[in-house]
C-alpha positions in Angstrom: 12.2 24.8 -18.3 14.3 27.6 -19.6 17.2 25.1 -19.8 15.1 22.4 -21.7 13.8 25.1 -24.2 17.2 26.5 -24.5 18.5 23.3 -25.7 15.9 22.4 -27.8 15.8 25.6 -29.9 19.7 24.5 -30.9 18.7 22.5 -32.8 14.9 22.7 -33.7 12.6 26.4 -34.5 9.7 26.6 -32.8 7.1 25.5 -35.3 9.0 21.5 -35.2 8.4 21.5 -31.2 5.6 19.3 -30.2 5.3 19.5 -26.5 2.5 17.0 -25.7 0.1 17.6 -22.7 -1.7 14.6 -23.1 -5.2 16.1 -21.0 -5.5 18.5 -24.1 -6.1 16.0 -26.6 -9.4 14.5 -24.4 -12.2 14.3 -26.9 -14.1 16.2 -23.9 -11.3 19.0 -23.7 -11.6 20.2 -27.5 -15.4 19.9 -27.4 -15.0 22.8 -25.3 -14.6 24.8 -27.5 -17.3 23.6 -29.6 -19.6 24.8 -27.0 -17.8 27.8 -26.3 -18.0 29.3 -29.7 -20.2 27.6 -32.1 -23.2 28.0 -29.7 -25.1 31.3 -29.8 -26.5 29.6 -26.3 -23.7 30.1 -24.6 -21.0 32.3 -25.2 -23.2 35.3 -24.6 -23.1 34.0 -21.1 -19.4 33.0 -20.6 -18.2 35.6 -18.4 -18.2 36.7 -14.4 -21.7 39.0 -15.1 -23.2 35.2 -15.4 -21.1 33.0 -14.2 -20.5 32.6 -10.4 -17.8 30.6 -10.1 -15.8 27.4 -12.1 -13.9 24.6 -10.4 -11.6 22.5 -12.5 -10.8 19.1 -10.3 -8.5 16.2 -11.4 -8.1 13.4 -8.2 -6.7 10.2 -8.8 -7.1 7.5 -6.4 -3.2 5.5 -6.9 -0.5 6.9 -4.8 2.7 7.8 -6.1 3.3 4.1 -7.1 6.6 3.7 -8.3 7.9 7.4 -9.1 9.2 8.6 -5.5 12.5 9.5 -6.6 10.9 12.2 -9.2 7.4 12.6 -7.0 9.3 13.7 -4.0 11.4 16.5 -5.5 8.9 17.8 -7.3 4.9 17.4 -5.4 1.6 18.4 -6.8 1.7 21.7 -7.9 4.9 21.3 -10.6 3.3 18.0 -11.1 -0.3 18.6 -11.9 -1.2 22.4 -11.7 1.8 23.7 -13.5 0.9 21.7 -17.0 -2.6 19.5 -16.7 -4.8 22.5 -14.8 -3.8 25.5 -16.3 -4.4 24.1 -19.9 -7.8 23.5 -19.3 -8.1 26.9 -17.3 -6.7 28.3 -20.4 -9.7 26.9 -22.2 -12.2 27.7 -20.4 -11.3 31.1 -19.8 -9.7 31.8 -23.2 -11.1 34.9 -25.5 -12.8 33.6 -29.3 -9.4 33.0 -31.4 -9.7 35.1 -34.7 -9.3 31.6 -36.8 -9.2 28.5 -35.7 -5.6 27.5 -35.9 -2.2 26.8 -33.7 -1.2 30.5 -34.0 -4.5 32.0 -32.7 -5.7 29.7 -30.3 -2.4 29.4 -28.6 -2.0 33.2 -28.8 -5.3 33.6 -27.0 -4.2 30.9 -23.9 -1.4 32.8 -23.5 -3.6 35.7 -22.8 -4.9 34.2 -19.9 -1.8 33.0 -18.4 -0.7 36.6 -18.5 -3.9 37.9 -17.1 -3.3 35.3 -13.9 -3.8 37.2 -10.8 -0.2 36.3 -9.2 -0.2 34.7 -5.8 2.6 35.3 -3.8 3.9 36.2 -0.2 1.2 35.6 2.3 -1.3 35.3 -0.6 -0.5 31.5 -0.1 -1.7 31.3 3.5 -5.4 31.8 2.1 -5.5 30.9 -1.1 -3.6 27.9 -1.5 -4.0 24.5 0.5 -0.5 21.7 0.6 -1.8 18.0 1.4 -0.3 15.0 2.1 -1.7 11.9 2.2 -1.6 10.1 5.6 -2.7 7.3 7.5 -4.3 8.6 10.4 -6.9 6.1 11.7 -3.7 3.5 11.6 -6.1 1.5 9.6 -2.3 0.0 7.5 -3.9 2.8 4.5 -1.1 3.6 2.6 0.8 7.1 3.8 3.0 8.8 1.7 6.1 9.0 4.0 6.2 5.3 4.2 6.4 4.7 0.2 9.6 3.6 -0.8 12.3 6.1 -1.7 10.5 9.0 0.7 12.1 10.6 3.1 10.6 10.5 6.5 10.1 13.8 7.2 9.2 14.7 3.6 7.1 17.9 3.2 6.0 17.3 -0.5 2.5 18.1 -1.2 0.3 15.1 -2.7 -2.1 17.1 -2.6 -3.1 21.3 -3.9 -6.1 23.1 -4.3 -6.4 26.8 -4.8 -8.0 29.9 -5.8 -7.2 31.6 -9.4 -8.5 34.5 -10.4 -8.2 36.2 -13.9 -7.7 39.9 -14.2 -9.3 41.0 -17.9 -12.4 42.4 -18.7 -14.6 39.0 -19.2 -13.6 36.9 -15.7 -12.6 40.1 -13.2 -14.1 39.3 -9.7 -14.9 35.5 -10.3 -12.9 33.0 -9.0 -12.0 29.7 -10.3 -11.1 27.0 -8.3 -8.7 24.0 -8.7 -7.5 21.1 -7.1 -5.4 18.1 -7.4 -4.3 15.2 -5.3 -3.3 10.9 -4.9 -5.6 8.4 -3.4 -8.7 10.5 -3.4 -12.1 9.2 -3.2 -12.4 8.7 -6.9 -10.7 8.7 -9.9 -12.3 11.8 -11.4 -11.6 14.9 -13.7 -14.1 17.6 -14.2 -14.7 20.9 -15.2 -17.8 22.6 -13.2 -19.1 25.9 -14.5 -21.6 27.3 -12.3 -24.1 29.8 -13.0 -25.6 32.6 -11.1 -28.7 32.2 -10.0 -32.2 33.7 -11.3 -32.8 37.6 -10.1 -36.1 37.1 -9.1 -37.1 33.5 -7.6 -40.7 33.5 -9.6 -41.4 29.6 -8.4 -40.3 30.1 -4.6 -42.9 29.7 -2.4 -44.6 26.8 -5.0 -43.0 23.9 -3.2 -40.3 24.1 -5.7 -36.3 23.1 -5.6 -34.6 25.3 -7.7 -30.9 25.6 -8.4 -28.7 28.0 -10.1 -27.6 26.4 -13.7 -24.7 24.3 -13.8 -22.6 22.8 -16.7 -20.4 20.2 -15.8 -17.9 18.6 -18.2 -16.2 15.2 -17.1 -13.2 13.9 -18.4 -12.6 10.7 -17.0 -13.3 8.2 -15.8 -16.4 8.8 -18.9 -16.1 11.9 -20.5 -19.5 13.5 -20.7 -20.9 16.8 -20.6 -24.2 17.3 -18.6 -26.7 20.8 -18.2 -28.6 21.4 -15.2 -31.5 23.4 -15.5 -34.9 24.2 -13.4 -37.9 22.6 -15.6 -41.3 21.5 -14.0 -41.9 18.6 -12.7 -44.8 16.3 -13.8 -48.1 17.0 -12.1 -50.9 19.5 -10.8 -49.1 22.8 -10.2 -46.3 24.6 -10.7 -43.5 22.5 -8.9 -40.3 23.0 -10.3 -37.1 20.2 -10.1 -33.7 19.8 -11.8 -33.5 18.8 -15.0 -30.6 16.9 -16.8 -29.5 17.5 -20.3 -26.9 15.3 -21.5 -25.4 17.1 -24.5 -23.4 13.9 -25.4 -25.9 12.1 -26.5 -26.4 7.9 -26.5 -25.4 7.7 -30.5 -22.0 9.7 -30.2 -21.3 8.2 -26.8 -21.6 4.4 -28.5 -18.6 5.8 -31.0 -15.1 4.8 -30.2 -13.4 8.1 -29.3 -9.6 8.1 -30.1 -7.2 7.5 -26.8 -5.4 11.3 -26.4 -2.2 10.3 -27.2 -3.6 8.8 -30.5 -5.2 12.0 -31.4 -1.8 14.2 -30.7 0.1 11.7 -32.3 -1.8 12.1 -35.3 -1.5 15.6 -35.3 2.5 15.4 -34.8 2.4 13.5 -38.4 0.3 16.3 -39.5 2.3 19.1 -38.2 -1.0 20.4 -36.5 0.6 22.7 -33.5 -3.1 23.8 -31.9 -3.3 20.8 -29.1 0.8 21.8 -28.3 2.6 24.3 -26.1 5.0 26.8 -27.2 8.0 28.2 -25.2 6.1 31.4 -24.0 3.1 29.2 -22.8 5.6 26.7 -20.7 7.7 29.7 -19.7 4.4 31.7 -18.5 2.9 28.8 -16.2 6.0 28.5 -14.7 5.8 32.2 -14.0 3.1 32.0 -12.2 3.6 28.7 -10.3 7.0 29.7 -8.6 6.1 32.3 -6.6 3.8 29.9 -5.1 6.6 27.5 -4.4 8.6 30.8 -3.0 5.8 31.8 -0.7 5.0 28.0 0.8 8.6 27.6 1.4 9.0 31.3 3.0 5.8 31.1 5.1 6.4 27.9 6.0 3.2 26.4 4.7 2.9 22.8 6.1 1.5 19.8 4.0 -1.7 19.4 6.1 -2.6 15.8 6.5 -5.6 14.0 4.7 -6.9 10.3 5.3 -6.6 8.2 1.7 -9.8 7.9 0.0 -11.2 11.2 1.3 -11.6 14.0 -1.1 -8.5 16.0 0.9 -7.8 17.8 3.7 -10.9 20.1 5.7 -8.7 23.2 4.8 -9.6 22.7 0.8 -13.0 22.9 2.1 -12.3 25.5 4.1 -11.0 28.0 1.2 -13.9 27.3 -0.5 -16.4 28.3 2.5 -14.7 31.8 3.1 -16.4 32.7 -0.6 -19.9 30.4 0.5 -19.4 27.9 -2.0 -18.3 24.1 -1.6 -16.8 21.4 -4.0 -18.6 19.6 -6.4 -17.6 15.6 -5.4 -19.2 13.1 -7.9 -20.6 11.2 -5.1 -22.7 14.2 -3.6 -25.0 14.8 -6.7 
C-alpha cells in the first residue's frame, strides 16, 4: 500500500485520487448516516451506555471462483476486513462530521481507525477466528484446497471473524463484531446494532416476549433497514410481542436505486471525494490489520475447517459465547 500510494502521488496530489470501495457507495451505506445524524431519535442513543453490542457480517456463498492465484496469497482478512469491513465500521462508529463534506467526514473515519483497539500477539488466539472452507462429510462439496491453482497444504483463511473494540469516549467497553467468509449459507451483508435492554422488565410476568431493541441494516441481497421494538399485541391484556418497523418504506423501495459503482462513478466526474479513501485512511487499516497477520503467523493460528453452506466454523460462535451473545443469521429470525 505504501508502495502504490508512493507511486501515485508522483504524479497525482491527493485531492485527484479516487480510490473506490465499491460497499461505500450502497444506497443502504450512506443512509446511515441519514439516520445517524438527522434523527433526534437516535443519535442520543448511539453509544456503548445504549448500545450492547454491533456485528457487521458480509458472507458470500461462491468460492474463490477463478481468482486462486491472487486469493491464495492474500485470504480473507486483506481481502475483505482490511477495505469492505472497516469502512462501514468507520460509519457506524464515526463522531458527527462538522459539515458534511470529503474533508470532515473522512477526517472523522479516520478517527476511528486510530481509536482501533490493536490486536496483536496472543490477542489473536481469542479474538480472532481463520476458516477454511472444507469438504468434510465427503459429500463432492467444493473444498478450497482442491480449487485450481491452490496449493495442497494451503493455510489461507476463506474465512475471519473477530472482535473490534474502539477506545474513545462514545464506544469504550462495547464490542463490535465482524465476519467474513466463501460459500456460506447465504449471500448476505448486514449491519446489526443491538440495543440494551429495558432496566426494569415492567411486562414480565404478563405472558409477554420481550426483546432488547435491535436495528438491522441489510445490504444485499435487498438493502433494507428494519427496527425491532416491544409493542402490544392485539387482545385482552397486556401481552407484549415484537414489532417491525421497516424504515424503507414500499414507495422508496419501488424506486430504482443506482448500482454503487454508478453512484461513485458519478461522483469521480464530480470531483466529490466523501465516498473515497485517502492515503492516511488506506495506510491506517493496514496498520491495524498486520499485526494480526504477524500474530496468526507467530502463534501458529490454524485455518479451522468449516462445511460449505454453513455459516462458518463453531469457533466464530464460540468467540461470540465467551461475551453471551450469538450471531444474527438471516435464517434464524
Amino acid at each position: 500500500a505504501l508502495a502504490i500510494n508512493d507511486s501515485i502521488t508522483k504524479s497525482f496530489i491527493e485531492d485527484q485520487i479516487f480510490r473506490i470501495d465499491h460497499y461505500l457507495g450502497k444506497e443502504t451505506v450512506q443512509n446511515i448516516m441519514a439516520l445517524r445524524f438527522a434523527n433526534t431519535v437516535l443519535e442520543p442513543l448511539w453509544c456503548a451506555q445504549h448500545i450492547e453490542y454491533m456485528q457487521i457480517t458480509v458472507a458470500e456463498t461462491v468460492g474463490i471462483e477463478s481468482r486462486a492465484e491472487y486469493y491464495d496469497h492474500a485470504g480473507a482478512l486483506r481481502d475483505m476486513v482490511q477495505n469492505h469491513l472497516l469502512q462501514l465500521l468507520c460509519i457506524i462508529a464515526m463522531e458527527p462530521p462538522a459539515q458534511m463534506n470529503a474533508y470532515a467526514v473522512r477526517d472523522e473515519k479516520l478517527k476511528v481507525l486510530h481509536s482501533l483497539r490493536p490486536i496483536e500477539a496472543q490477542d489473536v488466539l481469542h479474538k480472532t477466528v481463520r476458516g477454511q472452507y472444507a469438504d468434510l462429510h465427503h459429500l463432492g462439496e467444493p473444498s478450497y484446497r482442491k480449487e485450481i491453482g491452490v496449493a495442497d497444504d494451503s493455510e489461507t483463511e476463506t474465512f475471519v471473524s473477530l472482535k473490534a473494540e474502539v477506545d474513545n469516549w462514545r464506544w469504550a467497553g462495547m464490542p463490535i463484531y465482524l465476519r467474513t467468509g466463501k460459500c456460506m449459507k447465504q449471500r448476505h451483508s448486514e449491519i446489526v446494532i443491538q440495543f440494551k435492554e429495558v432496566p426494569h422488565k415492567l411486562f414480565h410476568n404478563r405472558g409477554s416476549i420481550m426483546s432488547a431493541n435491535r436495528l438491522m441494516i441489510r445490504l444485499q441481497p435487498e438493502e433494507t433497514i428494519r427496527l425491532t421494538l416491544n409493542g402490544k399485541s392485539p387482545g385482552k391484556g397486556m401481552h407484549l410481542g415484537p414489532l417491525v418497523l421497516n424504515l424503507d418504506g414500499e414507495a422508496r423501495a419501488s424506486k430504482r436505486h443506482w448500482d454503487a459503482y454508478e453512484r461513485l462513478l458519478l461522483d469521480v466526474i464530480h470531483a466529490d471525494l466523501t465516498l473515497f479513501m485517502r492515503e492516511k485512511d488506506i495506510e491506517a487499516a493496514w496498520a491495524w490489520v498486520d499485526p494480526i497477520l504477524a500474530g496468526w503467523k507467530k502463534y501458529g493460528q490454524p485455518a479451522v475447517a468449516y462445511a460449505p453452506g454453513t455459516w462458518g466454523p463453531l469457533e466464530s460462535d464460540h468467540l461470540l459465547a465467551r461475551d453471551g451473545y450469538i450471531w444474527h443469521n438471516p435464517d434464524a429470525y
